[in-house]
N, C-alpha and C positions, 0 to 999 in steps of 0.2 A: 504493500500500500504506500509505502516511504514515495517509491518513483511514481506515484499516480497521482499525485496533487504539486500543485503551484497556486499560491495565494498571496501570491505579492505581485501584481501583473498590471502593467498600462498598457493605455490606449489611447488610439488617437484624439480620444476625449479627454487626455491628460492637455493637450492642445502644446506639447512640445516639440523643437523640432527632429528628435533621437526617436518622435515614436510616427513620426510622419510611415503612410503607410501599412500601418498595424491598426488594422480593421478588428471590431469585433467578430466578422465572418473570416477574417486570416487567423486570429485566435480559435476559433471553433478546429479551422483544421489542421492547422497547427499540433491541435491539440491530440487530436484520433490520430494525424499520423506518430506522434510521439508515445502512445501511451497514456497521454495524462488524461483522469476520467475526472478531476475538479478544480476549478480555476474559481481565483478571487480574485475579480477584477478591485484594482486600487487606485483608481484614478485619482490624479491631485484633487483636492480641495483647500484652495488658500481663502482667505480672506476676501480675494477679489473672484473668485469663483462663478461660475453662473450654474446654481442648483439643478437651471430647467437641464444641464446635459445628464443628468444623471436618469429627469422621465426620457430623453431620446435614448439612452442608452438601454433600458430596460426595455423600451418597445423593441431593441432588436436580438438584445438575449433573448427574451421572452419567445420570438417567433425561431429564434436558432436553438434553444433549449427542447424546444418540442420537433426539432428538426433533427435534432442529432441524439433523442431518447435513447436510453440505454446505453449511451457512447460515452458523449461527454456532459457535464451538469455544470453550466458558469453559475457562477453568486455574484450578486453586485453590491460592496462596500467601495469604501474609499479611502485616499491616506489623510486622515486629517489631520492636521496643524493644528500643534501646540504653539501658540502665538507670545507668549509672555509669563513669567516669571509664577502667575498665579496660575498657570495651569489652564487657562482659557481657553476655548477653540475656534476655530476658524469659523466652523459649524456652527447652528443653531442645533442641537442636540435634538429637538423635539420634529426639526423639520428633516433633521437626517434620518431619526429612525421609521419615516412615514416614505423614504427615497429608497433605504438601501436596504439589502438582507439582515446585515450584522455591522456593529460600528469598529472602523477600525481608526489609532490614533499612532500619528511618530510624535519625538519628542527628538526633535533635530537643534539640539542642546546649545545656547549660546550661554558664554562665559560671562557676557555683560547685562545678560537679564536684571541680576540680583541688582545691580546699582552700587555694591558696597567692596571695597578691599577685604580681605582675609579668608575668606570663602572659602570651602574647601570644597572642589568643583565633584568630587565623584562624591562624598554626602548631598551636595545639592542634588547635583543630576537622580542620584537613587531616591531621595527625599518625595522629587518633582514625580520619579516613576509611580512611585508608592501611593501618590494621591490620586493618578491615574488609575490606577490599579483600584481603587475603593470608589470610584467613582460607575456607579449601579447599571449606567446605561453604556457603555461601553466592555468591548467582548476579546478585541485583540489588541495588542502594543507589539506595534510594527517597529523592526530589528532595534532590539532592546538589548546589543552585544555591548557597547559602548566604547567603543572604537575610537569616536570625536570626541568623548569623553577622557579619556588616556590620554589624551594627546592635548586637549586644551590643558590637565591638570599637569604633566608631565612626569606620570607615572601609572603603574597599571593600575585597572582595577583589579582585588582583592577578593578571594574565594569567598569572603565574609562580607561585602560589600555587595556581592549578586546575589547569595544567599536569602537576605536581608531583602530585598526586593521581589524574588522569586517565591521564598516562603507567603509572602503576599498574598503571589497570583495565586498560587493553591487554596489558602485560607477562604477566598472569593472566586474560587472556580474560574477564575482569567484565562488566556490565551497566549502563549511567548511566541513570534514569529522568531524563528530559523533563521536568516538569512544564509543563502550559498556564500560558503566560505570564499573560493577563488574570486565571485565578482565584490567580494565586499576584501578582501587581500590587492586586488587588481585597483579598485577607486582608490584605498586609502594608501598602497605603494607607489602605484604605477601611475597613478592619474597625479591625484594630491601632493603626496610623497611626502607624507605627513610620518610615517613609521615605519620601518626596516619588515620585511618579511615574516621575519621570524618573533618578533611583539605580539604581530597579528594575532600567529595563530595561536600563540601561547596562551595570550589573555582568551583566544577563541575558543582553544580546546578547554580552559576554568569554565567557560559560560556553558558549553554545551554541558559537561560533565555534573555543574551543578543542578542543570534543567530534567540530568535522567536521574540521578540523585534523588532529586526531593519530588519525583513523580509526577510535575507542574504539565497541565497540559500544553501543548505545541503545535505550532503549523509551520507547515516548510514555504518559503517564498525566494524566487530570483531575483527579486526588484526589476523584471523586465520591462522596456521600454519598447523591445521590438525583437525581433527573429534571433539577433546577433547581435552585439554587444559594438557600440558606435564608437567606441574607439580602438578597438580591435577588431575587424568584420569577419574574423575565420575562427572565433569562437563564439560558441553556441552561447544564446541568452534564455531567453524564453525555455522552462520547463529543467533547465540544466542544474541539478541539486546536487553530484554526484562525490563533490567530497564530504558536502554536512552530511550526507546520510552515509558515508562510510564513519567517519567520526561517530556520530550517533550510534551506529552497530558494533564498531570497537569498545564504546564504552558501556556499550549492555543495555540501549532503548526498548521499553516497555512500549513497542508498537501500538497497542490499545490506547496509548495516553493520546496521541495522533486525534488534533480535534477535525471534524467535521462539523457544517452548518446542518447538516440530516439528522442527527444522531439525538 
């Protein structure tokens, strides 16, 4: 089941230009020829958003869902923006849970939110998750590795510092997205080149480790923007999980924990 879902996926209703091209009907088959039988789409939703894409997007899952029965099953959330320091979202929560299947939220971490010197950037950031995480109407927190966190505080994060937020997501039945290892190693070396290789995955393999640990449930996502990855075109984006879920079976994943919107 590991390789049959993708839940971190845009579209051309993300309105970037990395996903120009990537149709919802290129996603459907995308999908069947790769195996994958569950997709979450995650289209942006900033501040400046226009809600109405999300009724045009579901008129055309809706008529591709029942076109591709028994194949493949899309859901339609979104990545919604954590906009400031109080946790706010970009969303009106009440108008999002009447648009989408399940709410999903990032929490793409700025240093200068808080306003104040002395801070200590991985308590804040884990503090900031932890309110997310209690917060009733929201289901998944999208890649919550903290990556951009390590690197704005300039130090890892701490097997007790993810604990501490993960323990959380259990306590309130939450959601932890996965993100693929190689495209979130590739953005934060290859692109940014914000951290050496081997950081990555150290701090990466603490976070998976703690996620199969304390039995938190989980979803796997690419962050895809389109077929193949726009600044590499000869590696695969869309659907491509294949080291977190080696990672994950190394370290003894309780497959069942694997959330679904069906279940």
């Amino acid at each position: 089941m590991l390789n049959e879902v993708d839940f971190h996926v845009h579209s051309i209703y993300s309105g970037e230009e990395q996903c120009k091209g990537f149709t919802i009907e290129r996603i459907f088959r995308l999908a069947e020829e790769l195996g994958i039988r569950y997709v979450g789409l995650t289209d942006h939703w900033h501040t400046d958003t226009d809600p109405s894409i999300f009724v045009k997007e579901r008129r055309e899952v809706e008529k591709l869902n029942e076109a591709y029965r028994g194949r493949v099953k899309v859901f339609i959330s979104a990545e919604i923006d954590v906009i400031d320091h109080e946790c706010r979202l970009a969303a009106d929560l009440d108008l999002a849970k009447k648009l989408l299947d399940y709410i999903s939220v990032s929490l793409h971490y700025n240093p200068k939110w808080s306003g104040k010197a002395g801070y200590d950037l991985i308590e804040d950031a884990v503090s900031m998750t932890i309110r997310l995480l209690e917060e009733p109407d929201i289901t998944v927190i999208l890649h919550p590795h903290m990556i951009d966190v390590a690197y704005y505080a300039g130090k890892p994060v701490t097997r007790s510092a993810f604990r501490e937020f993960i323990e959380v997501a259990v306590d309130n039945k939450k959601v932890l997205e996965i993100p693929e290892l190689s495209m979130v190693r590739a953005y934060y070396c290859d692109v940014l080149k914000w951290l050496p290789p081997s950081e990555v995955r150290k701090q990466y393999e603490v976070f998976i480790r703690e996620i199969v640990r304390s039995g938190c449930l989980f979803t796997l996502g690419s962050d895809a923007h389109n077929e193949t990855r726009w600044f590499d075109n000869d590696r695969p984006w869309f659907g491509y999980l294949e080291e977190t879920i080696a990672l994950l079976r190394k370290y003894g994943v309780d497959e069942g924990n694997l959330w679904l919107p069906i279940r």
